[in-house]
C-alpha positions in Angstrom: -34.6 110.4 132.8 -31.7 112.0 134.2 -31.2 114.7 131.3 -35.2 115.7 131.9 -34.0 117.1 135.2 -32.0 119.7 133.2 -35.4 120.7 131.7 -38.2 122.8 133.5 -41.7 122.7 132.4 -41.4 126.2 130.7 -38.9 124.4 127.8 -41.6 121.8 127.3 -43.5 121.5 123.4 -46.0 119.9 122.8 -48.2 119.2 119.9 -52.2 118.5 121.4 -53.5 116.9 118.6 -50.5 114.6 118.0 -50.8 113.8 121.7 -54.6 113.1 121.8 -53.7 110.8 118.6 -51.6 108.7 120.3 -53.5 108.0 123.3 -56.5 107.3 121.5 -54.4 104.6 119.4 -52.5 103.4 122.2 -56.1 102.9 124.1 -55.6 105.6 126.7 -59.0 107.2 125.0 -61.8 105.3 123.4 -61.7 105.4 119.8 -64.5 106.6 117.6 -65.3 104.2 115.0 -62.2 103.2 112.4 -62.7 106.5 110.0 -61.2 108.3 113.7 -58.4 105.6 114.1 -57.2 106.1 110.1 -57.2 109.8 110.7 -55.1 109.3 114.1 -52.6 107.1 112.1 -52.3 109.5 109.2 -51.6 112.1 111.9 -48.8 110.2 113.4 -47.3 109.2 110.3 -47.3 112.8 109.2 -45.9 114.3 112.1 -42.6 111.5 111.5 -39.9 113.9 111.2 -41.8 116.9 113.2 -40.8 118.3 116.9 -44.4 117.1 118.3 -43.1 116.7 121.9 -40.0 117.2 124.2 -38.3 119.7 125.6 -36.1 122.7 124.5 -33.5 125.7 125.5 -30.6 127.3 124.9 -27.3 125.7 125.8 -26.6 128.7 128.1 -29.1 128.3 130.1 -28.6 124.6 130.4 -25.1 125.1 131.5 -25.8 126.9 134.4 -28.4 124.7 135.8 -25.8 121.6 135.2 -23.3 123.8 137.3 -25.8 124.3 140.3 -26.0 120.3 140.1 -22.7 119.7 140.2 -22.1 119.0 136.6 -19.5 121.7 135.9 -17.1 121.1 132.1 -14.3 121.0 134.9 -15.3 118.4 136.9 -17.1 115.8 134.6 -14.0 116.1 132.3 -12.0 115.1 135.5 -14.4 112.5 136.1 -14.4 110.8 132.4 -10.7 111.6 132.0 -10.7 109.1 135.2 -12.9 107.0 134.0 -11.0 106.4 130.5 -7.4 106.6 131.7 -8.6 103.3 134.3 -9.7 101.6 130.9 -6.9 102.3 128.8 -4.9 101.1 131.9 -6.8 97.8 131.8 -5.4 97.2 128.0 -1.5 97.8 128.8 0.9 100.3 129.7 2.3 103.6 128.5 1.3 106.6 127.3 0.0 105.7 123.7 -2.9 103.9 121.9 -2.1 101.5 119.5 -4.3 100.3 117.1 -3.3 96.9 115.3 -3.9 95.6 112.2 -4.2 92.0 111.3 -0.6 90.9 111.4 -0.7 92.2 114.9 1.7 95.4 113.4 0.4 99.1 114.4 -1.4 101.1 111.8 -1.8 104.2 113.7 -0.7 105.4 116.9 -1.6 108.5 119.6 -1.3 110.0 122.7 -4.1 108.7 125.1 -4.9 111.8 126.6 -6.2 113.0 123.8 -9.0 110.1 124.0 -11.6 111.4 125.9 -11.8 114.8 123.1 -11.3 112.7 120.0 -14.0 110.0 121.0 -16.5 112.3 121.6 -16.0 114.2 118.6 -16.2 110.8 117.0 -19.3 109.7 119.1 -21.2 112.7 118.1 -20.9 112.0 114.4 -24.3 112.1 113.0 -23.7 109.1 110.6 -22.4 107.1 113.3 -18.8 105.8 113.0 -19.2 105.9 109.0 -16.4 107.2 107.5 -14.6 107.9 110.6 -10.6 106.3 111.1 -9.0 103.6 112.9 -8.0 105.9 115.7 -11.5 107.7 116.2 -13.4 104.5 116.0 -10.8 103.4 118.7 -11.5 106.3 121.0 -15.7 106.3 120.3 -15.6 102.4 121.5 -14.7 103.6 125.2 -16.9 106.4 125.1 -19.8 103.4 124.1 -17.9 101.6 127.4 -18.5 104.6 129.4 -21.5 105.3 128.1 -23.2 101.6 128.9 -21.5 101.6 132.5 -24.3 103.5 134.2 -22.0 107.5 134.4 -24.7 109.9 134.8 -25.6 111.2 131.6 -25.2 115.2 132.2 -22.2 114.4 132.7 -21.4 113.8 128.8 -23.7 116.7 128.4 -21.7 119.1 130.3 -18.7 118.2 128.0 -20.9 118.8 125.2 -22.1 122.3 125.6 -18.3 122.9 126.6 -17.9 125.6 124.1 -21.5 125.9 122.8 -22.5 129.1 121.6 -25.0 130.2 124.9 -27.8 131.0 122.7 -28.1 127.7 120.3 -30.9 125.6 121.3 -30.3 122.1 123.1 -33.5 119.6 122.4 -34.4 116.6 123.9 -36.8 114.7 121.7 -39.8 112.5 123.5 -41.9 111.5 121.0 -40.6 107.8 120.5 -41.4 107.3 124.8 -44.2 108.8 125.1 -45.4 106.6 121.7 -43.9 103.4 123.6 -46.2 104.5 126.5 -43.3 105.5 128.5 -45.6 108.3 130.2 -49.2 108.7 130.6 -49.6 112.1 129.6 -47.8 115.0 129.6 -48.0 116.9 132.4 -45.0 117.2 134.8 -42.8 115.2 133.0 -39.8 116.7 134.7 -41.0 116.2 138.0 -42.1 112.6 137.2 -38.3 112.6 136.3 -37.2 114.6 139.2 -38.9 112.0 141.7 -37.2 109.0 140.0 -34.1 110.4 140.6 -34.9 111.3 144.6 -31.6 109.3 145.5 -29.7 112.0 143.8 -31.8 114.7 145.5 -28.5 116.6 146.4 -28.3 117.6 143.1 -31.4 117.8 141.1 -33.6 118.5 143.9 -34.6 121.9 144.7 -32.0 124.1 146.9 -33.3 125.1 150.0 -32.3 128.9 151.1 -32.7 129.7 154.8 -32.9 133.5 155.3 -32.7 135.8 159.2 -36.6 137.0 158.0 -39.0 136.7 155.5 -38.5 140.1 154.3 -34.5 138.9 153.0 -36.3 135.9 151.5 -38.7 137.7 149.2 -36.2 140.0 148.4 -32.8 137.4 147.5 -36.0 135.4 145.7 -37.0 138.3 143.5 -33.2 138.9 142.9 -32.5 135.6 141.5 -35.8 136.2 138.8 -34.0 139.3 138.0 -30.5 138.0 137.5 -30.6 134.5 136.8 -34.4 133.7 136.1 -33.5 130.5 134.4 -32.1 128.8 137.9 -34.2 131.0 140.2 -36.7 127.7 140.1 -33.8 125.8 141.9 -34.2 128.2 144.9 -36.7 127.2 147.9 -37.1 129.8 150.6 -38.8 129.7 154.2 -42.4 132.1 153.5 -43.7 134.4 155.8 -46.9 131.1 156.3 -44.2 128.9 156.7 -44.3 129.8 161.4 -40.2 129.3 161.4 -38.9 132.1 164.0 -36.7 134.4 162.0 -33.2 135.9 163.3 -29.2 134.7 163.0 -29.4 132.3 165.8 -32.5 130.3 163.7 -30.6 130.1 160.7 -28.1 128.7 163.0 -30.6 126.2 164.5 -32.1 125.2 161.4 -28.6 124.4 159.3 -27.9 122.6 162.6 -31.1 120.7 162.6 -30.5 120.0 158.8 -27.2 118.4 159.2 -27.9 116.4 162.0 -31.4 115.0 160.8 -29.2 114.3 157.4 -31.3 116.0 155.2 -29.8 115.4 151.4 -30.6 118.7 149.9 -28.7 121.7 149.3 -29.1 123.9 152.5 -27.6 127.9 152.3 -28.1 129.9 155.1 -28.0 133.4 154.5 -27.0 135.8 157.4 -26.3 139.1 157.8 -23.0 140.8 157.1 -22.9 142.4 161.0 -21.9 141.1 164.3 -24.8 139.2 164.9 -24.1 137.7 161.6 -20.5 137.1 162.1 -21.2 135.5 165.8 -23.3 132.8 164.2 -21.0 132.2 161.3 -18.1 132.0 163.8 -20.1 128.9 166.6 -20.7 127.2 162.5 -17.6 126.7 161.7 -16.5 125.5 165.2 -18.3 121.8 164.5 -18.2 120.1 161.4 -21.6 120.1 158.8 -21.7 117.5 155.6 -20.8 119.6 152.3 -24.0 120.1 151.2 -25.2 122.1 154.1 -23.2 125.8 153.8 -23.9 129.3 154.6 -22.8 133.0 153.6 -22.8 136.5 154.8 -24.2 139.0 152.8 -21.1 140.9 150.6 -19.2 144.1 151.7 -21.1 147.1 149.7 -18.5 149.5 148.8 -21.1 152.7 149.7 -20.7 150.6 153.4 -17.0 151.8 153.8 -18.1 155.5 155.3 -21.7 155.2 155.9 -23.7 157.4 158.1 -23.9 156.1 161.7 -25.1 157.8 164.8 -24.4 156.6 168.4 -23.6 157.6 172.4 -21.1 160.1 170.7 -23.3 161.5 168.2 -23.3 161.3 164.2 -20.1 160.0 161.9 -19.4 157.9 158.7 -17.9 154.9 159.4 -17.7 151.6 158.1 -20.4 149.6 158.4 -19.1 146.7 156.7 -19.1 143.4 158.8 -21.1 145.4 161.5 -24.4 146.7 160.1 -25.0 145.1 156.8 -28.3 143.6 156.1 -30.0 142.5 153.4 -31.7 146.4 153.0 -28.2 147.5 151.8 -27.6 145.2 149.1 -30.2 147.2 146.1 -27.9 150.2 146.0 -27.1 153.5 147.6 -30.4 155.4 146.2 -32.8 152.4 148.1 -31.6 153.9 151.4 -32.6 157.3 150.7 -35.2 158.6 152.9 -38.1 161.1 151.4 -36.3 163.8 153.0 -33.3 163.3 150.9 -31.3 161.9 153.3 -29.7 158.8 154.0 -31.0 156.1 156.7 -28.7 155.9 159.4 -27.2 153.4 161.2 -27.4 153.2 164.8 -25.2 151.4 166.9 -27.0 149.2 169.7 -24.5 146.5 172.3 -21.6 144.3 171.6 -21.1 140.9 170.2 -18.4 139.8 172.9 -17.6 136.7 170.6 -16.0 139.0 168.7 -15.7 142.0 170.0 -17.8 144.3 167.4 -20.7 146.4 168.1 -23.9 145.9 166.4 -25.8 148.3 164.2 -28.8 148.4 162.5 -31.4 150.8 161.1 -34.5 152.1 163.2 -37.9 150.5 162.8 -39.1 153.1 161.2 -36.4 153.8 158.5 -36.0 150.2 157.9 -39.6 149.9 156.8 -39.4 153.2 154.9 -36.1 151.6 152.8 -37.9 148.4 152.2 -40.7 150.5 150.7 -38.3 151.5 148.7 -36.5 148.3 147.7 -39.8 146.7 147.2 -40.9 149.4 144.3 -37.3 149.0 143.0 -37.9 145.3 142.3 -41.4 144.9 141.4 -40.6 147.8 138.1 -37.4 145.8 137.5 -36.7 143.7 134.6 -34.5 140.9 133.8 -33.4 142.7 130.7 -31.5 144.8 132.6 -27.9 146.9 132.0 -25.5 144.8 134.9 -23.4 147.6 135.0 -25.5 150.2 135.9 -26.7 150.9 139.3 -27.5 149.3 141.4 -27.0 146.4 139.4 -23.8 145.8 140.6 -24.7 144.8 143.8 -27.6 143.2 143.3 -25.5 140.7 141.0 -23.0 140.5 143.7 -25.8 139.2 146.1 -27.4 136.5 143.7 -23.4 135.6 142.1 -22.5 134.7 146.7 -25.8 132.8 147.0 -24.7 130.6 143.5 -21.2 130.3 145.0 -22.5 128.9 147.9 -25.4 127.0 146.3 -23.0 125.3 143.4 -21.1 122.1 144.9 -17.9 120.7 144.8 -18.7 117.7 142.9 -21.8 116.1 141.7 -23.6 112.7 143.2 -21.5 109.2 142.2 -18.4 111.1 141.0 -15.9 108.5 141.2 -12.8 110.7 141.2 -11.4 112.0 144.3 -8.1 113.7 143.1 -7.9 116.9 145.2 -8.7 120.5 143.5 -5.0 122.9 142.6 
């Protein structure tokens, strides 16, 4: 069940009339006289061989969404190199697998690092261990021990799709369950999967994003459909129906209130890259929070470093970076354009004495004016965009510090602790 959380229902085939067969046979329906069950049975034998139901999409895409569960090619090879380097221990010392013949001499020797690559090479062989030598049967039999001893299944996967071309498809075959009566029927079979595996909620559970207003969340959501729309589903954000008070100070009372009611999900608060911003990132990081509860501030926009600003002392460019950056300056230089050409200004308002910066932010008025415009920018957008034009850049510089802060450390039940270089 595990590797259906990979899946969303998007990726999901499905052959009706194969389905509609089996639960008629199986008894789910009422069968219409024996001329209906012979034409069910033909059916099914027929379709031996066929992709009639399962799930399907390309390795690229599955990669990412094993990295936002933890399930990175890095880690899970430190976890399995772990894992086989405690079994090999168990069967002597030394650097070197031995493989004996039946005079107890050695027939073939290597190094035992090179284990955990050659047995899966050798496990992956479609005619089994057929053919295969002494030394990669060796190596596939503690892949089989691994395999049995309850490891998380993506993590073989993520070894798997290592160096897999992005755009080859990855399928995951149901037909033999569902014909076992392993589901009754096929609707939400990943969430039926997602809920078995609540107790590793941290990881395959959805990743909840808490935002200063509900104007940053709409606008970080439609981001992530535009950049990465095959993890954007991971994403939960606060809605405007949702009555949670908006504003730095909640996202610090609500990543608070997370960690102390020890909620297992994935919590990123989002704040904004100013003083007010700053202030609450500065009291978070005075008491400690469990790993999976994080936050970030929004990136430095390189159009921020000499920005127009006006204040007690009248109009100048300065840089706005740290001080005035909200989420309304991360879509690009031309979204903050006014109608009349020019460009919405900053104005400074009191000072954060935490840490001795002034605050800025844009009037009312032009703030609702550049959402406007932000708002028409994203609803005409597509994911099949050019990354390098503008202002691509930095939206991709947004969504890349929200998957930073979204992708953990490790995944649930790693074994290995050995620190990170």
């Amino acid at each position: 069940m595990t590797l259906l959380t990979v899946f969303t229902e998007k990726n999901k085939y499905a052959d009706a009339a194969w389905v509609e067969a089996i639960d008629r046979l199986e008894g789910s329906f009422k069968v219409n006289g024996e001329e209906q069950q012979v034409r069910d049975e033909t059916l099914v034998e027929e379709s031996i061989g066929k992709e009639v139901l399962g799930y399907r999409a390309p390795s690229g895409q599955i990669r990412d969404r094993l990295a936002l569960m933890g399930f990175t090619a890095e880690e899970c090879r430190r976890e399995l190199s772990s894992a086989v380097h405690e079994l090999l221990a168990g069967d002597g010392p030394g650097d070197i697998l031995e493989v004996l013949g039946t005079s107890g001499e050695v027939v073939a020797s290597m190094p035992r690092v090179e284990v955990l690559d050659r047995g899966l090479a050798a496990w992956e062989n479609e005619k089994g261990y057929r053919g295969l030598g002494l030394l990669d049967c060796e190596c596939a039999k503690y892949i089989d021990i691994l395999f049995e001893s309850g490891i998380d299944r993506r993590t073989f996967l993520a070894l798997q799709l290592e160096n897999a071309p992005a755009d080859e498809e990855l399928r995951l075959d149901l037909h033999d369950l569902y014909s076992a009566g392993y589901f009754h029927g096929v609707e939400d079979i990943t969430k039926l999967a997602a809920d078995e595996l609540a107790i590793s909620v941290s990881s395959g559970g959805p990743i909840i994003v808490v935002t200063e207003g509900v104007t940053d969340a709409r606008f970080l959501q439609r981001a992530l459909e535009l950049v990465v729309p095959h993890v954007s589903h991971m994403f939960r954000f606060f809605d405007k129906d949702s009555g949670v008070e908006m504003g730095a100070a909640q996202v610090l009372r609500t990543l608070r209130s997370f960690a102390a009611a020890g909620v297992t999900n994935r919590v990123v608060g989002v704040l904004d890259n100013d003083a007010a911003g700053r202030a609450v990132a500065k009291k978070l990081d005075a008491k400690p929070r469990p790993t999976n509860n994080r936050y970030f501030l929004l990136p430095d926009v390189p159009y921020g470093a000499s920005y127009p600003t006006y204040g007690p002392s009248g109009g100048a460019n300065l840089d706005i970076n740290g001080r005035a950056v909200a989420i309304e300056f991360q879509f690009g230089l031309e979204q903050l354009r006014l109608g009349n050409g020019e460009l919405a200004r900053v104005e400074w308002s009191g000072r954060e004495a935490s840490i001795d910066v002034y605050q800025g932010n844009l009037s009312s008025r032009d703030k609702n004016e550049v959402q406007g415009n932000i708002g028409t920018f994203l609803d005409s957008a597509s994911p099949n965009h050019d990354p390098g034009t503008e202002p691509w850049p930095a939206v991709h510089g947004l969504v890349n510090r929200l998957l930073e802060a979204a992708t953990p450390a490790s995944f649930p039940g790693q074994l290995s602790t050995l620190e990170h270089p």
